[in-house]
MIMINU-280420 format. One record per atom (N, C-alpha, C): residue number from 1; atom name; x, y, z. Coordinates in Angstrom, 2 decimals, padded with zeros to 5 digits. Layout:
<node fifi="NUM" firo="CA" c1="X" c2="Y" c3="Z"/>
...
END
This chain:
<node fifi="1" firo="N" c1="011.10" c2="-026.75" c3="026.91"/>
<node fifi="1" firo="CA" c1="010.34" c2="-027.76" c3="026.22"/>
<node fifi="1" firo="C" c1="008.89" c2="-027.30" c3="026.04"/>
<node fifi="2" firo="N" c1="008.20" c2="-026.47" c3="027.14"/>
<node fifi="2" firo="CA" c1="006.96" c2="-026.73" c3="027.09"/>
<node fifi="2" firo="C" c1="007.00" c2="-024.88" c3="026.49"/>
<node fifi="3" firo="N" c1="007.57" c2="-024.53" c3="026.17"/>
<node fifi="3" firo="CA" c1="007.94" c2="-023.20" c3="025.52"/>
<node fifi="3" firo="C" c1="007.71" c2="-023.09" c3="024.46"/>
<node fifi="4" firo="N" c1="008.71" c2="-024.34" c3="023.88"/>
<node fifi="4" firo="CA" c1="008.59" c2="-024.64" c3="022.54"/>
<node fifi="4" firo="C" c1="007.80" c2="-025.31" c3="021.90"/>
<node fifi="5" firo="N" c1="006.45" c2="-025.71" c3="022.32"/>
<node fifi="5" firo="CA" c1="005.68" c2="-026.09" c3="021.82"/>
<node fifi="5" firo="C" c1="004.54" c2="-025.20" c3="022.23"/>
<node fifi="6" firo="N" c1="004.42" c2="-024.31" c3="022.84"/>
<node fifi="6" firo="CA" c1="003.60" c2="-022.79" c3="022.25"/>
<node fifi="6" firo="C" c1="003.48" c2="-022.14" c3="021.66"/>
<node fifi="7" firo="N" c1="005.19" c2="-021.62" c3="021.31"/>
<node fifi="7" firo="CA" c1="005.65" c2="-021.16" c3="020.63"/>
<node fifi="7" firo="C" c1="004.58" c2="-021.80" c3="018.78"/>
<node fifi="8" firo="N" c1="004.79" c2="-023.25" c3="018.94"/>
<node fifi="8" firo="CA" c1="004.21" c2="-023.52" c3="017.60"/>
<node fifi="8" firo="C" c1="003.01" c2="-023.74" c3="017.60"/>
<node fifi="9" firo="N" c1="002.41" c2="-024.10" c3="018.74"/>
<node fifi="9" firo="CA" c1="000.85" c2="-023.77" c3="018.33"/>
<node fifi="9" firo="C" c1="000.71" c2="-022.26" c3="018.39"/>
<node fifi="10" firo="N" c1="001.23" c2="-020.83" c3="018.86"/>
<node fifi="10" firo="CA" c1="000.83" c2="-019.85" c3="018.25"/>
<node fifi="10" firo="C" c1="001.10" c2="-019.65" c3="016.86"/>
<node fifi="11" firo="N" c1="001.93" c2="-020.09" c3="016.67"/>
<node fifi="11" firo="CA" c1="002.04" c2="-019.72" c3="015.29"/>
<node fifi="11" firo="C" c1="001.43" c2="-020.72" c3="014.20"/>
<node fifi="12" firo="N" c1="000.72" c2="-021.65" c3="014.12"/>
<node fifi="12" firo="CA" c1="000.12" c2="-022.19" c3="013.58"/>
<node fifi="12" firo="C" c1="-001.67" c2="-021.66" c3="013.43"/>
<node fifi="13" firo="N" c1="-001.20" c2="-020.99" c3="014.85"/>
<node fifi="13" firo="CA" c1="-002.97" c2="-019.91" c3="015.03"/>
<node fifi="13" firo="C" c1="-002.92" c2="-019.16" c3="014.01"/>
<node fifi="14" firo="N" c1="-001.60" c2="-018.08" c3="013.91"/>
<node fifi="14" firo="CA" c1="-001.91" c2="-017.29" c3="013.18"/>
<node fifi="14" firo="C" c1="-001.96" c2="-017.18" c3="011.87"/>
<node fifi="15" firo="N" c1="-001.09" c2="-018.77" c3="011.24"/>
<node fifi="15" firo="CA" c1="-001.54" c2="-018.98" c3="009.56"/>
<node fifi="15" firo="C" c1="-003.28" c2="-019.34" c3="009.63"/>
<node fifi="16" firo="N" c1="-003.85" c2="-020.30" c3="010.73"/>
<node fifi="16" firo="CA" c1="-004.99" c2="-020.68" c3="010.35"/>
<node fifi="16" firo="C" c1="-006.17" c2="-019.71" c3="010.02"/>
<node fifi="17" firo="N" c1="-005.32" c2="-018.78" c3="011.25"/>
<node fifi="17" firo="CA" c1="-006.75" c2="-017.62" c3="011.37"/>
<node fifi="17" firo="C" c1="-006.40" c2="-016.54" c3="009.98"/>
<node fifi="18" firo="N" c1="-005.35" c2="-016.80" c3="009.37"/>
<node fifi="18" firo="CA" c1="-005.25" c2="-016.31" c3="007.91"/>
<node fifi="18" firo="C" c1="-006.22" c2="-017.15" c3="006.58"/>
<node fifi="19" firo="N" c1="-005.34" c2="-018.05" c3="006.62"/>
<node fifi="19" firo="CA" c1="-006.38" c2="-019.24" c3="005.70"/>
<node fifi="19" firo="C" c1="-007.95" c2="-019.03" c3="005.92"/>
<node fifi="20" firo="N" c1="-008.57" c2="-018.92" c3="007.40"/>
<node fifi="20" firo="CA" c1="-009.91" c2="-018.30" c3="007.44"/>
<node fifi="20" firo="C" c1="-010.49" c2="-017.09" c3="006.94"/>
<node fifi="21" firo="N" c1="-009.81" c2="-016.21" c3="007.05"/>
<node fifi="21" firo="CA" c1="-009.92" c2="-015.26" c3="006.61"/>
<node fifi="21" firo="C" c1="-010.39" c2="-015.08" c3="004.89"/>
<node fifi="22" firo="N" c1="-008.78" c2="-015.72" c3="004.74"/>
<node fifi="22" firo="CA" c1="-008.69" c2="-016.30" c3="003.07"/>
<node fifi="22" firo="C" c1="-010.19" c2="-016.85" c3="002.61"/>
<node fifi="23" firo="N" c1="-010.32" c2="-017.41" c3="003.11"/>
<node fifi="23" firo="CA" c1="-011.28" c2="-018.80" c3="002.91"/>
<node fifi="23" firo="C" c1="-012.77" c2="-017.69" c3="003.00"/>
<node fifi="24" firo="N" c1="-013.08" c2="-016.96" c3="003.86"/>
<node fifi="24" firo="CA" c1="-014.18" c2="-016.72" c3="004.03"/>
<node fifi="24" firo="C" c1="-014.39" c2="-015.43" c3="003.28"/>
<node fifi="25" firo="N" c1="-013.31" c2="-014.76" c3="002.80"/>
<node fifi="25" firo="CA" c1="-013.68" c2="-013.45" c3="002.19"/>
<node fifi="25" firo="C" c1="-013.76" c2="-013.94" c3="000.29"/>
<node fifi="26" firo="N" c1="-013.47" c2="-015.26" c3="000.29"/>
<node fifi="26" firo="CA" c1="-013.42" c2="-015.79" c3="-001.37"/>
<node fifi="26" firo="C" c1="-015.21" c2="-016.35" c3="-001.47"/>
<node fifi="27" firo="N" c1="-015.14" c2="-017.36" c3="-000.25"/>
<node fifi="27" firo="CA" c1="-016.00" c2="-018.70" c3="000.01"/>
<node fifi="27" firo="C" c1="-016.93" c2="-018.12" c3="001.16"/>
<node fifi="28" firo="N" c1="-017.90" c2="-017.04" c3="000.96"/>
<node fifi="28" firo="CA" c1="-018.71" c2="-017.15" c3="002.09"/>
<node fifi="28" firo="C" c1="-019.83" c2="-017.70" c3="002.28"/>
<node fifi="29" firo="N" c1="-020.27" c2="-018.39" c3="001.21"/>
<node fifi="29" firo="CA" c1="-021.08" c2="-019.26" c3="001.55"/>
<node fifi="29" firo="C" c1="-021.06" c2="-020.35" c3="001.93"/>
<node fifi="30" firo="N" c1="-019.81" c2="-021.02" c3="002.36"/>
<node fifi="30" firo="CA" c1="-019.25" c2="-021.83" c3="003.31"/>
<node fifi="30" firo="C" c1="-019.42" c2="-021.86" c3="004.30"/>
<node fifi="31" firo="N" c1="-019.70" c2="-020.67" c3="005.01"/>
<node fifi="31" firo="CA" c1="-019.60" c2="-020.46" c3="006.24"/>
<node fifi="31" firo="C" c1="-021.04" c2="-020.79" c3="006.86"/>
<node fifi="32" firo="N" c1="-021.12" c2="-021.01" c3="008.39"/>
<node fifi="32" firo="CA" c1="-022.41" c2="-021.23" c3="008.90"/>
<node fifi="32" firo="C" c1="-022.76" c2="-019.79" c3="009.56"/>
<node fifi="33" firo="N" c1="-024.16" c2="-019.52" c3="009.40"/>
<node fifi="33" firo="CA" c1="-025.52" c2="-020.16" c3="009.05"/>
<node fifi="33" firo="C" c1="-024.99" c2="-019.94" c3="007.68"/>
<node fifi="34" firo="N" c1="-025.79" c2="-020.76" c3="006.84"/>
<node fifi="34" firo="CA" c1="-025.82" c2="-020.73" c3="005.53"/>
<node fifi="34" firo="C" c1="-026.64" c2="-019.28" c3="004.93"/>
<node fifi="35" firo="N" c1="-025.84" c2="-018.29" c3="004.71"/>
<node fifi="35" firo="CA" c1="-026.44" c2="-017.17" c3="003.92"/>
<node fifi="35" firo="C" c1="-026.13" c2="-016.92" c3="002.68"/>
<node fifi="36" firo="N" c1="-026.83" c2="-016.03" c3="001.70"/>
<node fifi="36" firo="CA" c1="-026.75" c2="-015.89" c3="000.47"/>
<node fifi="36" firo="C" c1="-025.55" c2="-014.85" c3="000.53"/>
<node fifi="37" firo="N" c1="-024.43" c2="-014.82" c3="000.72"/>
<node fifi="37" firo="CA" c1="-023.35" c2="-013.62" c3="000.88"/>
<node fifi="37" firo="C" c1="-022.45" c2="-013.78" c3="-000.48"/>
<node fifi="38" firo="N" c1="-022.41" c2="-012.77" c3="-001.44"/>
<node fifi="38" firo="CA" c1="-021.46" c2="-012.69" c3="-002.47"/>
<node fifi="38" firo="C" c1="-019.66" c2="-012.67" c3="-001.70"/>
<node fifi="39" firo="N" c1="-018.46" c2="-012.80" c3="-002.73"/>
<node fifi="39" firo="CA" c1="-017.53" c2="-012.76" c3="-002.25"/>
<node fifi="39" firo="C" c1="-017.09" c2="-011.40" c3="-002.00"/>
<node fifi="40" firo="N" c1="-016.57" c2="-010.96" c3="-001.31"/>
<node fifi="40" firo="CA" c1="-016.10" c2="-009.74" c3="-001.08"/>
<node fifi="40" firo="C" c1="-014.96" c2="-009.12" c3="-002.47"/>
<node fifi="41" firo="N" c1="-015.19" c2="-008.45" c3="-003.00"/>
<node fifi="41" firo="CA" c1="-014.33" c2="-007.34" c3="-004.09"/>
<node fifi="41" firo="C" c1="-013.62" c2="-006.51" c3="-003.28"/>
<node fifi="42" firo="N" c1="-012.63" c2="-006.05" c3="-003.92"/>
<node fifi="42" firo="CA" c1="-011.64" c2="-004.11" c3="-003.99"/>
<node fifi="42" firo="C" c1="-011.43" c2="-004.13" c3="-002.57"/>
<node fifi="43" firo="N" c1="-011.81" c2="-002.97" c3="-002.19"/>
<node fifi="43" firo="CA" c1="-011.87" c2="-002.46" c3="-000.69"/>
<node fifi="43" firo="C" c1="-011.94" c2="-002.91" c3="000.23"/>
<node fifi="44" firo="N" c1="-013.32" c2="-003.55" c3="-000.38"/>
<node fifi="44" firo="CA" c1="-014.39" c2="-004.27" c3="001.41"/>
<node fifi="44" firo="C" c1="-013.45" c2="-005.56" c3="001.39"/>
<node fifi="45" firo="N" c1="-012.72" c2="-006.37" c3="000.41"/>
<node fifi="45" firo="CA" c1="-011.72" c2="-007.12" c3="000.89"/>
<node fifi="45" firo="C" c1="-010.53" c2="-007.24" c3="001.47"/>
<node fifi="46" firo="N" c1="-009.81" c2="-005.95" c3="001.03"/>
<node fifi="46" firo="CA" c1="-008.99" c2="-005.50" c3="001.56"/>
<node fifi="46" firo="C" c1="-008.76" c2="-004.71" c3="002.93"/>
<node fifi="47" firo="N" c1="-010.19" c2="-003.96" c3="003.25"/>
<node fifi="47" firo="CA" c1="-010.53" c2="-003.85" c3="004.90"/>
<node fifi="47" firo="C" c1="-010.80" c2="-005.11" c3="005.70"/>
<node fifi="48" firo="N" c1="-011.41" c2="-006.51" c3="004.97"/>
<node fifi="48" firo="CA" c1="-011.35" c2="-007.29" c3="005.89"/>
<node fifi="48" firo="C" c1="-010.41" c2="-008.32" c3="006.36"/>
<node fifi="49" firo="N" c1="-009.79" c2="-008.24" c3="005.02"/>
<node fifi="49" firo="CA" c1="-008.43" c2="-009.01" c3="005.26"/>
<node fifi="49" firo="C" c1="-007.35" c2="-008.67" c3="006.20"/>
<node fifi="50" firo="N" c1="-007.47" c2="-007.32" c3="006.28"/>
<node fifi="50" firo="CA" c1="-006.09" c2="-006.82" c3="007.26"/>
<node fifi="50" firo="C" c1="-006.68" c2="-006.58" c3="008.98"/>
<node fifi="51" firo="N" c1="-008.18" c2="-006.87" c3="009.32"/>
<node fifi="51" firo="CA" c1="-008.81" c2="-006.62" c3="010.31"/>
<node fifi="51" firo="C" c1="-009.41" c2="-005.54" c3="010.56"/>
<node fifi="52" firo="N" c1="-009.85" c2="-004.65" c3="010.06"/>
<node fifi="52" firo="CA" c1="-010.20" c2="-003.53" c3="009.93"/>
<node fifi="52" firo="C" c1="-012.24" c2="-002.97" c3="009.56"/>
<node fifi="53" firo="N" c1="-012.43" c2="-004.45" c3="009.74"/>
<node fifi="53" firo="CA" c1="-013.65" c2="-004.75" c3="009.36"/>
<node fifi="53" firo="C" c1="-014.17" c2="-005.71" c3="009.49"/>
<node fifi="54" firo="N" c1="-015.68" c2="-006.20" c3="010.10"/>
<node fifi="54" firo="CA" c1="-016.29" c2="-006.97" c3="010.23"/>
<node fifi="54" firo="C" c1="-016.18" c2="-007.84" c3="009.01"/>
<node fifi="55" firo="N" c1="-016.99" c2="-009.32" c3="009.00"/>
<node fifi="55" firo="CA" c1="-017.50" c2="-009.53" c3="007.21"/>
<node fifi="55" firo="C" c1="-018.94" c2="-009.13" c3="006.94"/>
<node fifi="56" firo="N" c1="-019.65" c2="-009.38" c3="007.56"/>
<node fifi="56" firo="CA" c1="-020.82" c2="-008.83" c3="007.52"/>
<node fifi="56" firo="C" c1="-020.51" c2="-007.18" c3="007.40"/>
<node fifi="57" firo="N" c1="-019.92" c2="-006.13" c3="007.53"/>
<node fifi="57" firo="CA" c1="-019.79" c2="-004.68" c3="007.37"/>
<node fifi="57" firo="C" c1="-018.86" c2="-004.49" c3="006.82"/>
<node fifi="58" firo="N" c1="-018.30" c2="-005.65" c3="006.34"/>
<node fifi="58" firo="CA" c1="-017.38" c2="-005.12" c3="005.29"/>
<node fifi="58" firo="C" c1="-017.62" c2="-004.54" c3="004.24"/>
<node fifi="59" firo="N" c1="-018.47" c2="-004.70" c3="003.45"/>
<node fifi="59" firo="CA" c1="-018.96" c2="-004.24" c3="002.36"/>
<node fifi="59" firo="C" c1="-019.82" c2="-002.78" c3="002.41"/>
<node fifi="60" firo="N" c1="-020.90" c2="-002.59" c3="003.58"/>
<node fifi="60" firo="CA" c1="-021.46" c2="-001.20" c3="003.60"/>
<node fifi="60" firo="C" c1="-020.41" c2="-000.32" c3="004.26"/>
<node fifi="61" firo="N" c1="-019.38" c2="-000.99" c3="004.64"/>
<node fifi="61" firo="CA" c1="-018.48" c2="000.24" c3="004.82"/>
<node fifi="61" firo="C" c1="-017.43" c2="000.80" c3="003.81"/>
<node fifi="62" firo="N" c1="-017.06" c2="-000.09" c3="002.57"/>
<node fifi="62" firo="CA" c1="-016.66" c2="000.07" c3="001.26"/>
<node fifi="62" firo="C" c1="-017.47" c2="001.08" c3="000.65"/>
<node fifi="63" firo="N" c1="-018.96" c2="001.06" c3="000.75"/>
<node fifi="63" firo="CA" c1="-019.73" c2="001.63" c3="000.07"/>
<node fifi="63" firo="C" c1="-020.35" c2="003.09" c3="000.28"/>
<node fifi="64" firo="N" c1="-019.27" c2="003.05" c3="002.14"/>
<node fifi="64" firo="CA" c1="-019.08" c2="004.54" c3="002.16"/>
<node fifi="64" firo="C" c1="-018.03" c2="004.99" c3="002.00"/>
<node fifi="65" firo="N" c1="-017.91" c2="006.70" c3="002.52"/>
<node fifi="65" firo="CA" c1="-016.77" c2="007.46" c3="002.53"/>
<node fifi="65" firo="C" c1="-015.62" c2="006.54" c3="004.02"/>
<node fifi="66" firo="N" c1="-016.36" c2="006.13" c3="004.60"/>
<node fifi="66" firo="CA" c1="-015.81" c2="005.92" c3="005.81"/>
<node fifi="66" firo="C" c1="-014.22" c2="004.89" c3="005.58"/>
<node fifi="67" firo="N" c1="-014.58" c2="003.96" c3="004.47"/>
<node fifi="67" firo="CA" c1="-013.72" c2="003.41" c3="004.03"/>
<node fifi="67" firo="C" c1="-012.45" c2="004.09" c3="003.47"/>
<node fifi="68" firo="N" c1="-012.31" c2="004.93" c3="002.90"/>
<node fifi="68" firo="CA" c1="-011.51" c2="005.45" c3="002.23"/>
<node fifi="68" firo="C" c1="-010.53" c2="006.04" c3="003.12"/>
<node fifi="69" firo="N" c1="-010.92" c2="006.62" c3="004.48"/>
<node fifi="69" firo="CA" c1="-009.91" c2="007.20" c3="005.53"/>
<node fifi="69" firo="C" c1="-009.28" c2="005.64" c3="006.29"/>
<node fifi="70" firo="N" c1="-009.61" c2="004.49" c3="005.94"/>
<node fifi="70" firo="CA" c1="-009.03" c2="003.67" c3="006.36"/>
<node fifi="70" firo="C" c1="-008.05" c2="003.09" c3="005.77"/>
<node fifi="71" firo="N" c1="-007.96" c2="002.99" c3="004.50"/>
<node fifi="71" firo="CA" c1="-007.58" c2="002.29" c3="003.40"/>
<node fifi="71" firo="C" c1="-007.02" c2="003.05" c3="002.17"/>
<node fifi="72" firo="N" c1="-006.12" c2="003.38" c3="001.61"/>
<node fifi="72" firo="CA" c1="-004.96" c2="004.12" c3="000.83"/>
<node fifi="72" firo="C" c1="-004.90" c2="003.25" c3="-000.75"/>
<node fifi="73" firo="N" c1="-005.86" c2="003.76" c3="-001.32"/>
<node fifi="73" firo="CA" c1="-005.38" c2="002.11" c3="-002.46"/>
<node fifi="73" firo="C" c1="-004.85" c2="002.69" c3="-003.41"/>
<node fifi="74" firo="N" c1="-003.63" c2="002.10" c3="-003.20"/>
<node fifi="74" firo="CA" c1="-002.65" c2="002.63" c3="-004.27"/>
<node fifi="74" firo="C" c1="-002.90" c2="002.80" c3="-005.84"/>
<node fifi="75" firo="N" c1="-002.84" c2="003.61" c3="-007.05"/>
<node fifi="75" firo="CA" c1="-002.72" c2="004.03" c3="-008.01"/>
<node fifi="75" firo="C" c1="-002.00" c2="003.50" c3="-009.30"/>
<node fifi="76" firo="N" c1="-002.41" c2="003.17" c3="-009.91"/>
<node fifi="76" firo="CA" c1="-001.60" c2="001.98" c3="-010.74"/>
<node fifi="76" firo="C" c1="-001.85" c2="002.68" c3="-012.18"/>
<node fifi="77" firo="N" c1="-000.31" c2="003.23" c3="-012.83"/>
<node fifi="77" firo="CA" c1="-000.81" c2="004.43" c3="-013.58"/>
<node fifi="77" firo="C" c1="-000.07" c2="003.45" c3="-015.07"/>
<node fifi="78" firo="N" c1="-000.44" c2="003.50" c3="-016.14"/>
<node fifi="78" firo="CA" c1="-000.31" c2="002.57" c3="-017.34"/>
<node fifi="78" firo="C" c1="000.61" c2="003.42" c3="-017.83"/>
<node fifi="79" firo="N" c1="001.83" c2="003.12" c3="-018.55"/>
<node fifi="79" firo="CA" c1="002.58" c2="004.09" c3="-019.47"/>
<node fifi="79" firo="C" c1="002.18" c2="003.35" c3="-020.84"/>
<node fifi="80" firo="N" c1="001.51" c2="004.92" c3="-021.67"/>
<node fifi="80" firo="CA" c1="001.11" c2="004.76" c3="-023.11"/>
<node fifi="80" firo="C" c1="002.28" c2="005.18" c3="-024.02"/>
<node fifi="81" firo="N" c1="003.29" c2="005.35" c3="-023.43"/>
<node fifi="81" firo="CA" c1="004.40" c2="005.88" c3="-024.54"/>
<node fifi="81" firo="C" c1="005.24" c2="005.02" c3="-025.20"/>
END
């Protein structure tokens, strides 16, 4: 009994702490303290979404090389024929 109701508050952790995530890499000026923070783009979203990055360093680490040994972004090739 008391198993099964851990069981669902963990897992209710781990959609919320998704939805946050969600929420803060779209909406950061939502967040407290109130700062002037643009939404995260490309990379620096995709390093912070999967944990791999602060939010605050998400972005100067996009803006290095450092990012790129973390992160594989796949190739999306157009057929003109």
């Amino acid at each position: 009994m008391i198993v099964d109701k851990l069981i669902g508050d963990s897992i209710k952790s781990i959609f919320q702490s998704e939805r946050d995530r969600l929420r803060n890499a779209d909406h950061p000026e939502m967040m407290r303290p109130k700062n002037n923070r643009k939404p995260l783009k490309g990379i620096a979203r995709m390093l912070y979404l999967e944990g791999k990055a602060k939010l605050n360093k998400a972005e100067m680490l996009a803006s290095t090389g450092l990012s790129l040994s973390n992160k594989k972004v796949p190739i999306v090739k157009d057929d003109e024929s």
